[in-house]
N, C-alpha and C positions, 0 to 999 in steps of 0.2 A: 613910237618912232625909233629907229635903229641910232644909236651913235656913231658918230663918225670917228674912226683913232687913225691917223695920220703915221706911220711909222717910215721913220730916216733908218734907209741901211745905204755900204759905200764900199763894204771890203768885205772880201771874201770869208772872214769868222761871224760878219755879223748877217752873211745870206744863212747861212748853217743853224744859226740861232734863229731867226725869222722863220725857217720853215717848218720850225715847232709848232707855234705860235699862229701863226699864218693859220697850218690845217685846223688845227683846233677853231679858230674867227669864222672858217669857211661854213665849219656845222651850225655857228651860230644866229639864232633868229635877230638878238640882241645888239651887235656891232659891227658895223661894214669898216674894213681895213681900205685905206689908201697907202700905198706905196711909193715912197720916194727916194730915187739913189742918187746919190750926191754925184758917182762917178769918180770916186777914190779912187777907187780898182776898173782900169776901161779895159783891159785887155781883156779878150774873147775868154780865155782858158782860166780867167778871175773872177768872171764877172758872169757872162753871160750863162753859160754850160751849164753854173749852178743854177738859177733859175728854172731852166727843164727837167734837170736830173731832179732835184728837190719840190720841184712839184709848187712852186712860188709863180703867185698871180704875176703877171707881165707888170710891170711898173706905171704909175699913171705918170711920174716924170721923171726925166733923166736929167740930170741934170749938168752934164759933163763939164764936173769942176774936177783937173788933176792935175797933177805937176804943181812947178812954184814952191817957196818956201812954207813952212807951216800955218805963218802967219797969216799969208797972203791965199795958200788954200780956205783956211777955218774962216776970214773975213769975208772971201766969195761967198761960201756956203753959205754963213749966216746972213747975207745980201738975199742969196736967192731965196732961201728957206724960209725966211720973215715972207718975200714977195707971196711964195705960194701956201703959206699960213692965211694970209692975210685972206686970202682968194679962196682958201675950201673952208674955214672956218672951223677945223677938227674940236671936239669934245676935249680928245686929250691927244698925247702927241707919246710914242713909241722908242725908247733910241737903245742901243744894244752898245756894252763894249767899253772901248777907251778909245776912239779913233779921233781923227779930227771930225770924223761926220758925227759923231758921237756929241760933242765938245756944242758942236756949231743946232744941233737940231736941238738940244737942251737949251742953248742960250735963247735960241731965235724964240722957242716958247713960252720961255719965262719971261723977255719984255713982251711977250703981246698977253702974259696970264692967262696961258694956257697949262693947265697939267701936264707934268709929264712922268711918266711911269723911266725906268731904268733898270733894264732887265741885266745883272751879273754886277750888280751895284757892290762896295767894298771890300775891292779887290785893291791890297795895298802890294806894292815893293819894298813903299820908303825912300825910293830914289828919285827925286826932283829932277835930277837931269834924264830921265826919259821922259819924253812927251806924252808915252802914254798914261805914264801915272798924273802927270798935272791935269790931262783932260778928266780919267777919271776922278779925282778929287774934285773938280769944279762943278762935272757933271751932278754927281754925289748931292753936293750941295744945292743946285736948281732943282732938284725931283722931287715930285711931290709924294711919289711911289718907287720905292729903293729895296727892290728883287737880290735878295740874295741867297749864292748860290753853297753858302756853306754856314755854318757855325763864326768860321775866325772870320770872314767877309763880315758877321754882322755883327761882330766885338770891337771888329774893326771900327763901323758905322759909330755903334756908342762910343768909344772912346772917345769919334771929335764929336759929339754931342747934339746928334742927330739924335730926333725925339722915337721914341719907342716905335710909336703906333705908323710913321714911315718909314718902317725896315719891316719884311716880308720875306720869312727865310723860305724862301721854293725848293729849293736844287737849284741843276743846272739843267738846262733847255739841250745844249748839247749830249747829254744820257740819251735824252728824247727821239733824240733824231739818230744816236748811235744806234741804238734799240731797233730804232724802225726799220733801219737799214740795213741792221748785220746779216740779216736773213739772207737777204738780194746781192750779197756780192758772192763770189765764190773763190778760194783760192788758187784757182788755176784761169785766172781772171786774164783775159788775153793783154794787157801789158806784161802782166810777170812773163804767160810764154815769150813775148817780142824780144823782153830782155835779156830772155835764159837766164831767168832765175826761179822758175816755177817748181824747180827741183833741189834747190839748194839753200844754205842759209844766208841772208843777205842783211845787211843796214840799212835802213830810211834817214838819210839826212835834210833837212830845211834847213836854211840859212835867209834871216831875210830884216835881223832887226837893228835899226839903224845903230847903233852902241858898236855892233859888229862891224857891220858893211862901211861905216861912215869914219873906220877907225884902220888905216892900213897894216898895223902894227897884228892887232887881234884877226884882221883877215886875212893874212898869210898865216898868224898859227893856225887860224880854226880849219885855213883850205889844205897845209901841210899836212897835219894830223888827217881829213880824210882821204890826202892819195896816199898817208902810212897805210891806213884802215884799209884802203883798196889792195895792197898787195898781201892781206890774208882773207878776206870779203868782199865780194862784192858789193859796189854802190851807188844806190841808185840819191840822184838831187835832182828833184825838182827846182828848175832853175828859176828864182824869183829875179822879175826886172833890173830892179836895185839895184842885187847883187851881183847880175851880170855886166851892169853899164860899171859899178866900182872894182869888179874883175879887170874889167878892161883898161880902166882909169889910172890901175898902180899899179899897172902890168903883172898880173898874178894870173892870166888867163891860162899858162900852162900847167898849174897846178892841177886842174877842173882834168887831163888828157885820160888819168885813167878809173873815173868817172864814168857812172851810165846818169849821164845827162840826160832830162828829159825837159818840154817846157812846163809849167803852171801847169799841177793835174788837175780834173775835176773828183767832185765830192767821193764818187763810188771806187774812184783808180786811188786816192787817199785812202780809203779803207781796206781794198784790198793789200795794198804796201804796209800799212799798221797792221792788219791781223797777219801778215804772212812774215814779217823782218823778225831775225834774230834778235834786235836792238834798235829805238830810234832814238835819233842822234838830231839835235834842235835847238833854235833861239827860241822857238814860238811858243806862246800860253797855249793856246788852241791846243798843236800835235801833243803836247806833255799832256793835256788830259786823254786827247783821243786814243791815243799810248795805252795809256791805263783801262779805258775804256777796254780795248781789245785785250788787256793781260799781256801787252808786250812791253819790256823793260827799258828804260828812257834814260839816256844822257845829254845835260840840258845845259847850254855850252851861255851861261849867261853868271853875272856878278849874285843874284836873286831870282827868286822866283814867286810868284803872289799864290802858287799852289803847294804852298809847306808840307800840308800833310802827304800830297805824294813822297816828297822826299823822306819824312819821320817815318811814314811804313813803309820802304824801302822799296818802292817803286819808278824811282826817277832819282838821279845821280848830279849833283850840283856841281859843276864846274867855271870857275872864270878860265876863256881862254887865254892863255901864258905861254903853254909848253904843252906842244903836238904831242909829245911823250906819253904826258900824263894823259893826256885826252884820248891817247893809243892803249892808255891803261885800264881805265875807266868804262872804256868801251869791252875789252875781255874781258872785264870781270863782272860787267852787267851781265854778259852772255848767259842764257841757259837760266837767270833769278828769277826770285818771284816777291814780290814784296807782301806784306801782311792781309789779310782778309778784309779792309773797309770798306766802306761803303759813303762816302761823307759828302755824297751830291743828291743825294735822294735815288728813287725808285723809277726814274724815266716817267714822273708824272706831273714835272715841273710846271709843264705849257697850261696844262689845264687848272692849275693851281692859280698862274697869274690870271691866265682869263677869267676867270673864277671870280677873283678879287675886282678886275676893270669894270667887269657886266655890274658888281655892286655900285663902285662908287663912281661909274659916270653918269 
């Protein structure tokens, strides 16, 4: 008889990770996947678009939990998530990430003693006041299967004294999916023509994490520094909700004027803009590796980073935003780098690695 493995995704880095994974269950005679989105990310250009582009079975539920404070999201979640636990009876239970969907799918499993696997498991900061890192640390601790995707992710694990035999160094699932897909984009990819920048060297900026957006101080310098960066490159942001509702909020919205705005891309218009930018310029964990992925050079506009070794072989450039200046600095002199020769996610054969491990021990 097949087992059943329940997987919570909710936000756009953890549809990208599931459609590793996901192809890999689909060949499998051994585990039928159920599908559940919490509905973190409900916008269409977050949410949905990747499902068809990635090739992700349709969801068996939606569960449209968004908005609200943290508290009050990760509390629904694990409301609804326990409900439809209870209801399919999963083997074992799925969760990617640091999200609250993350946080809430790990809790709801471990009071009903269900397994839960945790795919990109010890990934530290150190910094308690981002949310993301409290969820991952708590997630960490309810999993019974702790996927990780490096060396220091899983020194990490031992130091707080997590047992040997649940930690599982894979890679990263995102290789996986980079791999599959470099092929299929091309760099004359019809947004770059849209935005006449098909021909020329351009910036990839995202901006979207709360330390930033939730701080007016750091988003005025991070958005001044990109319209410096716009009067020698051109730039394209993808505009994340957030960031646009706190644009508006501390009236910084004319900052954005000499910007190539666009909304929320999907998966393959993200790859084309990493393999074809001079430089990406970012809050996000995701783009800083997908960066690297395509051999393009990263300025990562945050206090830390949980991907160190990018920055030690000089592939991605650590900045707290302070001073537009610096961050106008930073940005020329990534242009044109290359960082060291590593390799330190594995071989793009991560997905099958965990599957690998699940088919055993459910």
């Amino acid at each position: 008889m097949r087992k059943k493995l329940l997987t919570v995704v909710g936000a756009r880095p953890q549809f990208i990770k599931a459609s590793a994974i996901s192809r890999c269950i689909r060949r499998s005679s051994a585990i039928e996947e159920l599908i559940v989105h919490t509905g973190q990310h409900f916008d269409a250009n977050m949410s949905e678009v990747f499902f068809g582009e990635l090739e992700i079975s349709k969801p068996a539920y939606n569960l449209g939990i968004s908005g609200g404070s943290h508290g009050q999201m990760t509390g629904e979640m694990l409301r609804r998530l326990e409900e439809t636990m209870i209801t399919e009876k999963p083997d074992g239970v799925l969760v990617y990430g640091d999200t609250n969907s993350t946080l809430a799918g790990a809790l709801a499993a471990s009071k009903l003693h269900i397994p839960t696997a945790h795919v990109e498991a010890g990934l530290r900061s150190f910094n308690r006041k981002m949310p993301e890192e409290v969820n991952r640390v708590l997630t960490d601790h309810c999993a019974e299967w702790l996927f990780t995707p490096t060396v220091v992710a899983t020194e990490n694990l031992k130091r707080e004294g997590i047992s040997a035999e649940r930690i599982i160094e894979v890679g990263d699932v995102m290789l996986d999916v980079a791999s599959y897909y470099r092929s299929r984009v091309s760099s004359s990819h019809p947004l770059l023509t849209s935005l006449k920048v098909d021909h020329q060297p351009f910036v990839l900026a995202t901006v979207h994490r709360q330390e930033n957006t939730d701080d007016p101080q750091r988003l005025r310098v991070i958005f001044t520094a990109l319209s410096l960066i716009a009067q020698e490159l051109p730039v394209i942001l993808p505009l994340h909700p957030r960031t646009k509702k706190r644009l508006a909020e501390h009236d910084l919205t004319s900052l954005t004027s000499s910007l190539l705005i666009t909304d929320p891309l999907g998966y393959m218009e993200m790859v084309a803009c990493e393999s074809s930018a001079a430089v990406v310029v970012t809050d996000s964990g995701g783009v800083q590796k997908e960066a690297f992925f395509h051999k393009t050079p990263c300025v990562t506009l945050r206090d830390e980073t949980e991907w160190l070794e990018l920055v030690e072989s000089g592939w991605n450039r650590l900045i707290s935003p302070q001073d537009p200046h610096e961050i106008l600095k930073q940005v020329r002199a990534a242009i044109g780098t290359r960082g060291a020769p590593i390799h330190p996610y594995g071989r793009g054969e991560s997905a099958q690695h965990i599957l690998d491990k699940l088919t055993n021990e459910l």
